[in-house]
PQR file of N, CA, C, O and H, with PARSE charges and radii, in Angstrom:
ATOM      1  N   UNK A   1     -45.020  16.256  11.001 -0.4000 1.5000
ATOM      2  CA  UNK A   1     -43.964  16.739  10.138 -0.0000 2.0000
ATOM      3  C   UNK A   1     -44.563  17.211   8.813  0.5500 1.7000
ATOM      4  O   UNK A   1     -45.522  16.697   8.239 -0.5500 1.4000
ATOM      5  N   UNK A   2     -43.868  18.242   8.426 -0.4000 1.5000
ATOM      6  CA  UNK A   2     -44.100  18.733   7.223 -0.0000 2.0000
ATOM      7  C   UNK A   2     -44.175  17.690   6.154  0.5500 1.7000
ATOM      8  O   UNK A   2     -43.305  16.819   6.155 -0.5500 1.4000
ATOM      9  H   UNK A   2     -43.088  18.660   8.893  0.4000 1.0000
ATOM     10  N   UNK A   3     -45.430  17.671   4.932 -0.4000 1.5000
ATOM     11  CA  UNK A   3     -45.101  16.902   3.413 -0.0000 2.0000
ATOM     12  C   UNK A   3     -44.789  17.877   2.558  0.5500 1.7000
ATOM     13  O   UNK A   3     -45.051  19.078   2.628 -0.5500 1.4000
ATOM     14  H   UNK A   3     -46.136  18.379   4.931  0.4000 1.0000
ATOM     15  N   UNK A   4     -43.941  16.993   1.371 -0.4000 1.5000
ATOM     16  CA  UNK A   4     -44.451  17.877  -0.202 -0.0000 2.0000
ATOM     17  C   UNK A   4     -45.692  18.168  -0.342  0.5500 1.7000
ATOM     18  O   UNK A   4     -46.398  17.163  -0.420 -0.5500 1.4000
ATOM     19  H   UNK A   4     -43.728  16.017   1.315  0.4000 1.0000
ATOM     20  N   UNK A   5     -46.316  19.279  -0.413 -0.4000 1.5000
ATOM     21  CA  UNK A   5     -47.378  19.171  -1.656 -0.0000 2.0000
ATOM     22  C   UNK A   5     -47.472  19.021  -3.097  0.5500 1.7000
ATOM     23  O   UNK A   5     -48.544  18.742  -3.634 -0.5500 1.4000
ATOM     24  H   UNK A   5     -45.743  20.097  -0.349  0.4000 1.0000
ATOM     25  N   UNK A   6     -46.243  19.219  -3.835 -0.4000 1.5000
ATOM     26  CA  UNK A   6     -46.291  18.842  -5.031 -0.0000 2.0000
ATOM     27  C   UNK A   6     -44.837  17.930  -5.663  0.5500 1.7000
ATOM     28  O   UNK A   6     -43.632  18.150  -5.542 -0.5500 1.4000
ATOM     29  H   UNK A   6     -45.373  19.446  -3.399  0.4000 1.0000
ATOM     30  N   UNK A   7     -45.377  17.171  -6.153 -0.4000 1.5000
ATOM     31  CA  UNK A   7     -44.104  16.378  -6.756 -0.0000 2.0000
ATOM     32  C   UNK A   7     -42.801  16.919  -7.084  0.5500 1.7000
ATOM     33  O   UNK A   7     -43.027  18.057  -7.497 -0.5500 1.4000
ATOM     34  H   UNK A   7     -46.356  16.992  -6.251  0.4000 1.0000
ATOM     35  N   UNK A   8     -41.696  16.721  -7.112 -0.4000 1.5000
ATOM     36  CA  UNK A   8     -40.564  17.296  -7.502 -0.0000 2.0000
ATOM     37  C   UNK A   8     -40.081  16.664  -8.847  0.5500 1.7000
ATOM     38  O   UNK A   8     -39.887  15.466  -9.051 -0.5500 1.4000
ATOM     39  H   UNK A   8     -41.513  15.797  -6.777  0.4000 1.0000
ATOM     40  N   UNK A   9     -39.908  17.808  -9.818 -0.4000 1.5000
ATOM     41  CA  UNK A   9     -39.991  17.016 -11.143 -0.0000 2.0000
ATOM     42  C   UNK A   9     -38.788  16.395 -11.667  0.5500 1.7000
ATOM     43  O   UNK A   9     -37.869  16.582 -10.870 -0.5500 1.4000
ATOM     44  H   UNK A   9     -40.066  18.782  -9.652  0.4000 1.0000
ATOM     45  N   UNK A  10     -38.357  15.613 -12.866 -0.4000 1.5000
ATOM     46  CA  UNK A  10     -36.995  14.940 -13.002 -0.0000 2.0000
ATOM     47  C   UNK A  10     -36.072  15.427 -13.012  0.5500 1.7000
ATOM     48  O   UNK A  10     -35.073  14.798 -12.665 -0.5500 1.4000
ATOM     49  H   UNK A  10     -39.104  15.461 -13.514  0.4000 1.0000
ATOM     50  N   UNK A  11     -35.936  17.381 -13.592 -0.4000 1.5000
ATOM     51  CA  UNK A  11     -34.929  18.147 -13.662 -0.0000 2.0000
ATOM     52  C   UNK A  11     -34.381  18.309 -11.672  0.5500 1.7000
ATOM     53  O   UNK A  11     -33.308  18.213 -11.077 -0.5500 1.4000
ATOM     54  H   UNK A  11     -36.748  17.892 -13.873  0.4000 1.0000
ATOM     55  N   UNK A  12     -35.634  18.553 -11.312 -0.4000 1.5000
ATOM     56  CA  UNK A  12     -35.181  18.554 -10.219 -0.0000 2.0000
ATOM     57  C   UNK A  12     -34.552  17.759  -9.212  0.5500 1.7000
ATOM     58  O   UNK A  12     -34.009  18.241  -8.218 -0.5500 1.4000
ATOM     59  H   UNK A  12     -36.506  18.631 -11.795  0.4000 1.0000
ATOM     60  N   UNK A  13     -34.622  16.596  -9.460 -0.4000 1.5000
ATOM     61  CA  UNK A  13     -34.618  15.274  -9.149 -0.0000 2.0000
ATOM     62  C   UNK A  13     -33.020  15.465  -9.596  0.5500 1.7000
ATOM     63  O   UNK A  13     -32.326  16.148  -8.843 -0.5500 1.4000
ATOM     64  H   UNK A  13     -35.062  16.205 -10.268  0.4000 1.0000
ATOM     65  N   UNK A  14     -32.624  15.093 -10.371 -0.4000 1.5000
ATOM     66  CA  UNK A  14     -31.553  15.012 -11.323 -0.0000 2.0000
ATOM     67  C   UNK A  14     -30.487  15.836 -10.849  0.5500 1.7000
ATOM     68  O   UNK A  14     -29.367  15.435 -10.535 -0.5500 1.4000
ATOM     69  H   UNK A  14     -33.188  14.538 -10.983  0.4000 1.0000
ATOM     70  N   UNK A  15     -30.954  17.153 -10.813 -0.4000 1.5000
ATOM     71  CA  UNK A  15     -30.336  18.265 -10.255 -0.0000 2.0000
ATOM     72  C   UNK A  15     -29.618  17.973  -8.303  0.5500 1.7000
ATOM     73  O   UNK A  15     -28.455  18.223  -7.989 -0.5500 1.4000
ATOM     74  H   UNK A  15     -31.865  17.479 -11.068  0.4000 1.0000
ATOM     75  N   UNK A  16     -30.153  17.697  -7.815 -0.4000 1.5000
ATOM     76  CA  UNK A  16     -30.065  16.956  -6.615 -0.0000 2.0000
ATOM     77  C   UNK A  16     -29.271  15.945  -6.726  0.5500 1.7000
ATOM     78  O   UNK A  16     -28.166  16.217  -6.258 -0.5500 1.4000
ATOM     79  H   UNK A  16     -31.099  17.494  -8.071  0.4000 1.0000
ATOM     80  N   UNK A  17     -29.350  14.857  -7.157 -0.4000 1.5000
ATOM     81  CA  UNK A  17     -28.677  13.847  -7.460 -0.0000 2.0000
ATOM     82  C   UNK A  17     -27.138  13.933  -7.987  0.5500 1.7000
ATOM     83  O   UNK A  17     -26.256  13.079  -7.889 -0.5500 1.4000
ATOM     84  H   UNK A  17     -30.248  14.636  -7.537  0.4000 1.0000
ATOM     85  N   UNK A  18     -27.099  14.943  -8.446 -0.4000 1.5000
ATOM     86  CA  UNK A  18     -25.596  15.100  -9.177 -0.0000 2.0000
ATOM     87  C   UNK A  18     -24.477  14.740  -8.754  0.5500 1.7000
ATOM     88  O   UNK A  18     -23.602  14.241  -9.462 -0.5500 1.4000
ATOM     89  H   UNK A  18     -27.815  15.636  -8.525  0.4000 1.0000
ATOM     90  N   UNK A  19     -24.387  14.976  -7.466 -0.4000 1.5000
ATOM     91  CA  UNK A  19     -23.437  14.425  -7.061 -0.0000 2.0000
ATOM     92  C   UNK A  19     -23.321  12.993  -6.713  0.5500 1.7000
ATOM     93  O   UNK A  19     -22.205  12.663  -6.312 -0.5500 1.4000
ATOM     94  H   UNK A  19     -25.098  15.381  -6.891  0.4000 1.0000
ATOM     95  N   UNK A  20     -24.198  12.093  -6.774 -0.4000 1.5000
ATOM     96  CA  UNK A  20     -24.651  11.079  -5.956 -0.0000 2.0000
ATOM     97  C   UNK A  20     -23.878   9.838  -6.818  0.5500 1.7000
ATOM     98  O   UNK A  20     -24.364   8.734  -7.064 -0.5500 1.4000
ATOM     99  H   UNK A  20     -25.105  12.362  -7.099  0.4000 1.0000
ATOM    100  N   UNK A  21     -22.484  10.354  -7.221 -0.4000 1.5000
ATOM    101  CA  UNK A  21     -22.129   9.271  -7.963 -0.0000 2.0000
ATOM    102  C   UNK A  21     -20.712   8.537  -7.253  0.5500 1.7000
ATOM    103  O   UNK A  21     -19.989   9.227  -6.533 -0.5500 1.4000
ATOM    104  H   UNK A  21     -22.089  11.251  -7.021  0.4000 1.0000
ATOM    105  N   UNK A  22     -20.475   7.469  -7.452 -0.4000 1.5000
ATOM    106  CA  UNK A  22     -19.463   6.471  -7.503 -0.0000 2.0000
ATOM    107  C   UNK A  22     -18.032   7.083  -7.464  0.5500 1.7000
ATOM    108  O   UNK A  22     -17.598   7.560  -8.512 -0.5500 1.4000
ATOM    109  H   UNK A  22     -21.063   6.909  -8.036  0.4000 1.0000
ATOM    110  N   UNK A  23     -17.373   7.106  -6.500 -0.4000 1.5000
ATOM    111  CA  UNK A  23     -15.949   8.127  -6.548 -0.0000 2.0000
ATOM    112  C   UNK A  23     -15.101   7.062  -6.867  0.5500 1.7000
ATOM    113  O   UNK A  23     -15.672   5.972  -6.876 -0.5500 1.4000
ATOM    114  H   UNK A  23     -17.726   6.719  -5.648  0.4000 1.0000
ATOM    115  N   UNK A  24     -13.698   7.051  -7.179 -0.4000 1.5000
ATOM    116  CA  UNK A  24     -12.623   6.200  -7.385 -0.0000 2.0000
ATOM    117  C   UNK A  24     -11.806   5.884  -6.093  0.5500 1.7000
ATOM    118  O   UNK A  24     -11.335   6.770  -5.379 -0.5500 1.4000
ATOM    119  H   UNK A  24     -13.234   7.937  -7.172  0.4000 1.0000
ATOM    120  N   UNK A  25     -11.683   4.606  -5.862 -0.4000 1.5000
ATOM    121  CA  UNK A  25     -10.966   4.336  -4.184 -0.0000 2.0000
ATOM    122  C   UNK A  25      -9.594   4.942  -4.387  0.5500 1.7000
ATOM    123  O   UNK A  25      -9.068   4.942  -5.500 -0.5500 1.4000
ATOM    124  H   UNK A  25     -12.065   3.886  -6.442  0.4000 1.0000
ATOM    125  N   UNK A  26      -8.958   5.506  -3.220 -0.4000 1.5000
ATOM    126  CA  UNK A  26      -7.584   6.373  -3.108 -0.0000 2.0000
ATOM    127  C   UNK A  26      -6.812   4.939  -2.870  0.5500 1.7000
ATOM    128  O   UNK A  26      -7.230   4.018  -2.168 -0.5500 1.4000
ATOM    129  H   UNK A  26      -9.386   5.506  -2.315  0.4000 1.0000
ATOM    130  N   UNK A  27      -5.688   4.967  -3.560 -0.4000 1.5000
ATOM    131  CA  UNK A  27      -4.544   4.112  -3.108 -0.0000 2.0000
ATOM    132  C   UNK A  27      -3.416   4.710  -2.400  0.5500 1.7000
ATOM    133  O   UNK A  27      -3.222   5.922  -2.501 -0.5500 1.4000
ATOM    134  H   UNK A  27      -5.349   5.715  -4.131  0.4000 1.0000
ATOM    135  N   UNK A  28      -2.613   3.930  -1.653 -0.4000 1.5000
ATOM    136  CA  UNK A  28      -1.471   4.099  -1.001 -0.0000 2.0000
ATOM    137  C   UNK A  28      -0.276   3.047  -0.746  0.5500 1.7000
ATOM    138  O   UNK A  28      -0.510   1.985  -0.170 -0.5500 1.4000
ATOM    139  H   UNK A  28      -2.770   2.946  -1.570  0.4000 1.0000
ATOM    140  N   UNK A  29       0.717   3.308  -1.094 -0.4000 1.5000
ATOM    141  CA  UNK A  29       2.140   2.610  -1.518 -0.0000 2.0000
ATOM    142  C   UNK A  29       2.421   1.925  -0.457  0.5500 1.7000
ATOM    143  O   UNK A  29       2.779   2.374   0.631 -0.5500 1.4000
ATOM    144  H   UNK A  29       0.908   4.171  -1.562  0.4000 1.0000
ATOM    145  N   UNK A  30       2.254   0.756  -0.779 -0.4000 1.5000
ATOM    146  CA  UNK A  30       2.862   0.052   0.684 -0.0000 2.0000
ATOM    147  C   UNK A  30       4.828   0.039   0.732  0.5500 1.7000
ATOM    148  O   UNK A  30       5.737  -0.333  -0.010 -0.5500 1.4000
ATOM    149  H   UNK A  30       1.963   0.391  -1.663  0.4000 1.0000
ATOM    150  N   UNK A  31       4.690   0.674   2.048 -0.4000 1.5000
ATOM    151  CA  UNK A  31       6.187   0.333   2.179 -0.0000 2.0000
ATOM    152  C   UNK A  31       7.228  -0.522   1.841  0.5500 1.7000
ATOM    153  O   UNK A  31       8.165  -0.413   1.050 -0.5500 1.4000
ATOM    154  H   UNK A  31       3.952   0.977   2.651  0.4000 1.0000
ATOM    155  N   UNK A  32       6.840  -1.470   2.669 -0.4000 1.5000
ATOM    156  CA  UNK A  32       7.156  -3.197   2.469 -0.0000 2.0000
ATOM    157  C   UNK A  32       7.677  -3.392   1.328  0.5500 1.7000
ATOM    158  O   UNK A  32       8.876  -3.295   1.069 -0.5500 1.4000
ATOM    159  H   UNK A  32       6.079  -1.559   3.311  0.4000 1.0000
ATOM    160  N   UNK A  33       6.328  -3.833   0.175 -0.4000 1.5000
ATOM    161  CA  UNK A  33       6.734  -4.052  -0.981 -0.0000 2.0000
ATOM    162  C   UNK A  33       6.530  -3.289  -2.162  0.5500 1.7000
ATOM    163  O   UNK A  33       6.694  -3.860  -3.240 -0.5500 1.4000
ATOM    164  H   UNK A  33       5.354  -3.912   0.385  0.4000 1.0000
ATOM    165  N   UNK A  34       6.235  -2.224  -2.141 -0.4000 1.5000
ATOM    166  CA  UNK A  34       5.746  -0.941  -2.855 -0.0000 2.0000
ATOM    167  C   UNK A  34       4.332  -1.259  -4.349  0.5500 1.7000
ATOM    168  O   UNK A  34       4.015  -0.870  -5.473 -0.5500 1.4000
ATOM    169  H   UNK A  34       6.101  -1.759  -1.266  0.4000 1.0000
ATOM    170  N   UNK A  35       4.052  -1.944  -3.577 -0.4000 1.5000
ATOM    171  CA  UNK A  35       2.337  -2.244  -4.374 -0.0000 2.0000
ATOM    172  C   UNK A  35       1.520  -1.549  -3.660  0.5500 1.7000
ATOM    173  O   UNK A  35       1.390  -1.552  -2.436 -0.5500 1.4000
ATOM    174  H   UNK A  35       4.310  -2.260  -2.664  0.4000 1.0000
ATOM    175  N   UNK A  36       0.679  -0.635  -4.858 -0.4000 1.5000
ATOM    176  CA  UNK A  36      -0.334  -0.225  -4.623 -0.0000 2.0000
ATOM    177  C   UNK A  36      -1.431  -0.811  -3.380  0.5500 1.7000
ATOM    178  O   UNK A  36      -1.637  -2.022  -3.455 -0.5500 1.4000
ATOM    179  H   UNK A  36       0.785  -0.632  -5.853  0.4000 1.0000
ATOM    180  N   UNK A  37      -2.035  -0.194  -2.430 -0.4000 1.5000
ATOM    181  CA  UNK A  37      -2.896  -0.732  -1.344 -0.0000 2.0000
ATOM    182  C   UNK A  37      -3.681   0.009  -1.146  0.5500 1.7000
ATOM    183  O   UNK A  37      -3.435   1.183  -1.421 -0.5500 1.4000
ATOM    184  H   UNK A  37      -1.867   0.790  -2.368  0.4000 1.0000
ATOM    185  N   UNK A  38      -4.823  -0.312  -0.648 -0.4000 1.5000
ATOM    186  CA  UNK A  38      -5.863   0.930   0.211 -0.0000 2.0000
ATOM    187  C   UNK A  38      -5.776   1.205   0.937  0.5500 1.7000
ATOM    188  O   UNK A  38      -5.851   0.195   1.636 -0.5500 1.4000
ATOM    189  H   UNK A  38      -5.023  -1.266  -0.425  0.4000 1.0000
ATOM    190  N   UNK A  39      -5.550   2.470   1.895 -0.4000 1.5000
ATOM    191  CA  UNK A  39      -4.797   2.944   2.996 -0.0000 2.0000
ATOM    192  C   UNK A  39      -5.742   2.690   4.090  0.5500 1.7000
ATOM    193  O   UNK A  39      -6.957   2.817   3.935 -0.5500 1.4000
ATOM    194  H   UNK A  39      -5.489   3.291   1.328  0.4000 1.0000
ATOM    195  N   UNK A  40      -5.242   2.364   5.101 -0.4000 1.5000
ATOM    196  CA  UNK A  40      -5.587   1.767   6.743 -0.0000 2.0000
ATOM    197  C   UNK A  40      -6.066   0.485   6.709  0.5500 1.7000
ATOM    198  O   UNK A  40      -7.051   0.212   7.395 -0.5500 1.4000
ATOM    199  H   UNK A  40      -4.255   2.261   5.227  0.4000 1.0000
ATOM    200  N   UNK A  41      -5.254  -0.802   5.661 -0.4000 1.5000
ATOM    201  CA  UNK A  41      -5.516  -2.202   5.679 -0.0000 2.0000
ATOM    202  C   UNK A  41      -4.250  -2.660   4.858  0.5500 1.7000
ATOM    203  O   UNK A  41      -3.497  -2.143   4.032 -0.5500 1.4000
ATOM    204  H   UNK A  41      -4.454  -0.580   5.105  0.4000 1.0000
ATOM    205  N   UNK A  42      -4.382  -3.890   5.490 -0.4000 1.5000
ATOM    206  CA  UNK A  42      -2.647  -4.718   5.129 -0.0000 2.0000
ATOM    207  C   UNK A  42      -3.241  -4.737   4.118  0.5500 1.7000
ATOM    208  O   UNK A  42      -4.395  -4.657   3.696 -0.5500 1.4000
ATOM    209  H   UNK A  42      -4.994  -4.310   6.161  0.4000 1.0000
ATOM    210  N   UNK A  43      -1.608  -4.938   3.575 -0.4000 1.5000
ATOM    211  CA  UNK A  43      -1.139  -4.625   2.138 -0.0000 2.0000
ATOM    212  C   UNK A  43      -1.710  -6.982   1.692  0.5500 1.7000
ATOM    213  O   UNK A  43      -1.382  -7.866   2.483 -0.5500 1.4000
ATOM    214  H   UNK A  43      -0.671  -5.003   3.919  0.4000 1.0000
ATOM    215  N   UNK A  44      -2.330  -7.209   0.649 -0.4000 1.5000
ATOM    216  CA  UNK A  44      -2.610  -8.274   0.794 -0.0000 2.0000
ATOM    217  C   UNK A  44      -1.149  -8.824  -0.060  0.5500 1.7000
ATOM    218  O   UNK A  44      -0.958 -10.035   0.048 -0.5500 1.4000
ATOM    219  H   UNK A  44      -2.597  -6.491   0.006  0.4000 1.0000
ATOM    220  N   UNK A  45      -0.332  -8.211  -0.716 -0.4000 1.5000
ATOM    221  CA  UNK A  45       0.881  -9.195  -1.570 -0.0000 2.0000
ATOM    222  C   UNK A  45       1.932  -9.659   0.076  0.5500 1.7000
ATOM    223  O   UNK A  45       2.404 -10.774   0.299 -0.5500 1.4000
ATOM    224  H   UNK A  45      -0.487  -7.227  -0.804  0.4000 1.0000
ATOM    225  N   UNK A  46       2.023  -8.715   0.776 -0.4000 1.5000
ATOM    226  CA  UNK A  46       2.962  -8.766   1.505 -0.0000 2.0000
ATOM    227  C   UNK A  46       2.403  -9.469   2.807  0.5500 1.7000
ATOM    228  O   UNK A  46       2.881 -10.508   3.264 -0.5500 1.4000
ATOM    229  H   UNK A  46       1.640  -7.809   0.595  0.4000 1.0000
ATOM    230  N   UNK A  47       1.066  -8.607   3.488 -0.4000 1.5000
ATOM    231  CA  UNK A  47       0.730  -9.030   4.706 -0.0000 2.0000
ATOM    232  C   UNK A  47       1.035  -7.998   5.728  0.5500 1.7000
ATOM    233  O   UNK A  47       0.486  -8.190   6.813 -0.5500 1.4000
ATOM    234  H   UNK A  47       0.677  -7.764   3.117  0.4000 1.0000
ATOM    235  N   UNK A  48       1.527  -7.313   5.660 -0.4000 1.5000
ATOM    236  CA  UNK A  48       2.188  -6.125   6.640 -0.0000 2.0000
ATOM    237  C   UNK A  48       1.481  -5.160   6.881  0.5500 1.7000
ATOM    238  O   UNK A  48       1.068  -4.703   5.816 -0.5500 1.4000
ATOM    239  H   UNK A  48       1.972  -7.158   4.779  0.4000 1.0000
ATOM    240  N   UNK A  49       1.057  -4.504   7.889 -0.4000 1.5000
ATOM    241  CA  UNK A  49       0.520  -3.284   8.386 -0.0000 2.0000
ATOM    242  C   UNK A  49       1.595  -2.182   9.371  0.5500 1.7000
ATOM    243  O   UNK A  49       2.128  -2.334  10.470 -0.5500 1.4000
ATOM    244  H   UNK A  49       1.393  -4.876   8.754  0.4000 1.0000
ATOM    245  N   UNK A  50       1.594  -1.491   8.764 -0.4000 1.5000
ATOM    246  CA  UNK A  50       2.265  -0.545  10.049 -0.0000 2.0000
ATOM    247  C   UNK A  50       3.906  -1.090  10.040  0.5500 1.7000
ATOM    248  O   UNK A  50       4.734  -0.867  10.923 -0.5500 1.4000
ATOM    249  H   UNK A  50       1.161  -1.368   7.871  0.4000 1.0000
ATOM    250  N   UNK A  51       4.095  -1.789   8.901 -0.4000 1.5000
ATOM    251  CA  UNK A  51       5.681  -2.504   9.872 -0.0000 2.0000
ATOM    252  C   UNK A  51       5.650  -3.622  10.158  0.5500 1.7000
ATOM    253  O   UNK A  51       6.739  -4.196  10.135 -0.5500 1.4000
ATOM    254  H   UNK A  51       3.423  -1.969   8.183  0.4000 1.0000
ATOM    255  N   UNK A  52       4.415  -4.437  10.554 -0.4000 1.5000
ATOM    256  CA  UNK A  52       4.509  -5.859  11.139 -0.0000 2.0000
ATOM    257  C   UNK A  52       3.593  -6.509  10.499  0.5500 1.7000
ATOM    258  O   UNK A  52       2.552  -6.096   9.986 -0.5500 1.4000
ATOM    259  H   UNK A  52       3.531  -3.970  10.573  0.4000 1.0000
ATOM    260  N   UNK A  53       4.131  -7.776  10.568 -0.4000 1.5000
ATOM    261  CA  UNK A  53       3.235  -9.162   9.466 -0.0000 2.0000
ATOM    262  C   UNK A  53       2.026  -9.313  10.349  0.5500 1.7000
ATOM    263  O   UNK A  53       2.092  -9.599  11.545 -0.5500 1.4000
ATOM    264  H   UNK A  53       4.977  -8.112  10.984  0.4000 1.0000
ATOM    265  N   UNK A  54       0.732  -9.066   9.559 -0.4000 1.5000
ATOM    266  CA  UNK A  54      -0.271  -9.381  10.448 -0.0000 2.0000
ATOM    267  C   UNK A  54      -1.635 -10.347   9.455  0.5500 1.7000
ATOM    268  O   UNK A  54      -2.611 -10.931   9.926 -0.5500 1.4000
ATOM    269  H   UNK A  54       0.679  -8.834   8.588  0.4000 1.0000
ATOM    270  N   UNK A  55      -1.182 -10.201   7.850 -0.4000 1.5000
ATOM    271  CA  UNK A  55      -2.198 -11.729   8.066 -0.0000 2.0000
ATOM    272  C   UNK A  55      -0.775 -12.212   6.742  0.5500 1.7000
ATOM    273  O   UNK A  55       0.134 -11.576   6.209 -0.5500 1.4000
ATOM    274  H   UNK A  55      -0.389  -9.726   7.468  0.4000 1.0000
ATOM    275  N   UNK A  56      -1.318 -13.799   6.661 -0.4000 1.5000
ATOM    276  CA  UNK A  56      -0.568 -14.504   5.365 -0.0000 2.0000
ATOM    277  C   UNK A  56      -0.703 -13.933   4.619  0.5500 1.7000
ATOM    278  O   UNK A  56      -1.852 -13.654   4.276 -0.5500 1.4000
ATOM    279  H   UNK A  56      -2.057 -14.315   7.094  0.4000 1.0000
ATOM    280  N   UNK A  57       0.633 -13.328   3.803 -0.4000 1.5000
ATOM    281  CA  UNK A  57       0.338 -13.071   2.042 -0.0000 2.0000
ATOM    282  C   UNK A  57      -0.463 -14.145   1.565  0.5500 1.7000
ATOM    283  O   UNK A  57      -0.927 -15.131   2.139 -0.5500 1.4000
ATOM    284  H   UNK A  57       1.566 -13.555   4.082  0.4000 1.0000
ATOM    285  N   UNK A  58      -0.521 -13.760   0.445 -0.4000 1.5000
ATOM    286  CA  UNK A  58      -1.269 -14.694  -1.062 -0.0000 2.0000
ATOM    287  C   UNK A  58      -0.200 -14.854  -1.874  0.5500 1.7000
ATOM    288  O   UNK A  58       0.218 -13.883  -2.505 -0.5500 1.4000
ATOM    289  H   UNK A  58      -0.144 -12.959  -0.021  0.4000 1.0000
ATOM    290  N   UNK A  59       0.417 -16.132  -1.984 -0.4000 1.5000
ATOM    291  CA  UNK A  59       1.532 -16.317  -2.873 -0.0000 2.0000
ATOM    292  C   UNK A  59       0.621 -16.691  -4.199  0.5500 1.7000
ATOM    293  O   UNK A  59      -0.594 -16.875  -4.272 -0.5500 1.4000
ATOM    294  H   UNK A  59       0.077 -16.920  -1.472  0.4000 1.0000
ATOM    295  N   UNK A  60       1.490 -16.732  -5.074 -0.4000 1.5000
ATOM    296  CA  UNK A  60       1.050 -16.533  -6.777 -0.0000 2.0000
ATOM    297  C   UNK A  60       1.589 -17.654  -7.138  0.5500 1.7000
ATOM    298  O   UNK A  60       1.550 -18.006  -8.317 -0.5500 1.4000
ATOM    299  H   UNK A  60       2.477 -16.583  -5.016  0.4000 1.0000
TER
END
């Protein structure tokens, strides 16, 4: 396989990298009880997925 022959310098480096950052997680409204959730996992205030109770809430 092919090598570098010469180093790639920090601009370049940097330049590449740009995107390589940390995005913000998407939320989604749980039905149920309309708290914020991360979409395709029970909602943890309520417990509900899809419509049906599938683990224990966390009571407060």
């Amino acid at each position: 396989m092919p090598n570098p022959k010469r180093r790639h310098s920090h601009a370049r480096k940097g330049r590449r990298r740009g995107h390589d950052f940390m995005t913000v997680p998407s939320f989604a409204v749980c039905p149920q009880c309309g708290t914020p959730k991360l979409p395709h996992n029970a909602c943890p205030e309520c417990g509900y997925y899809r419509g049906r109770p599938v683990i224990k809430a966390v009571e407060k």
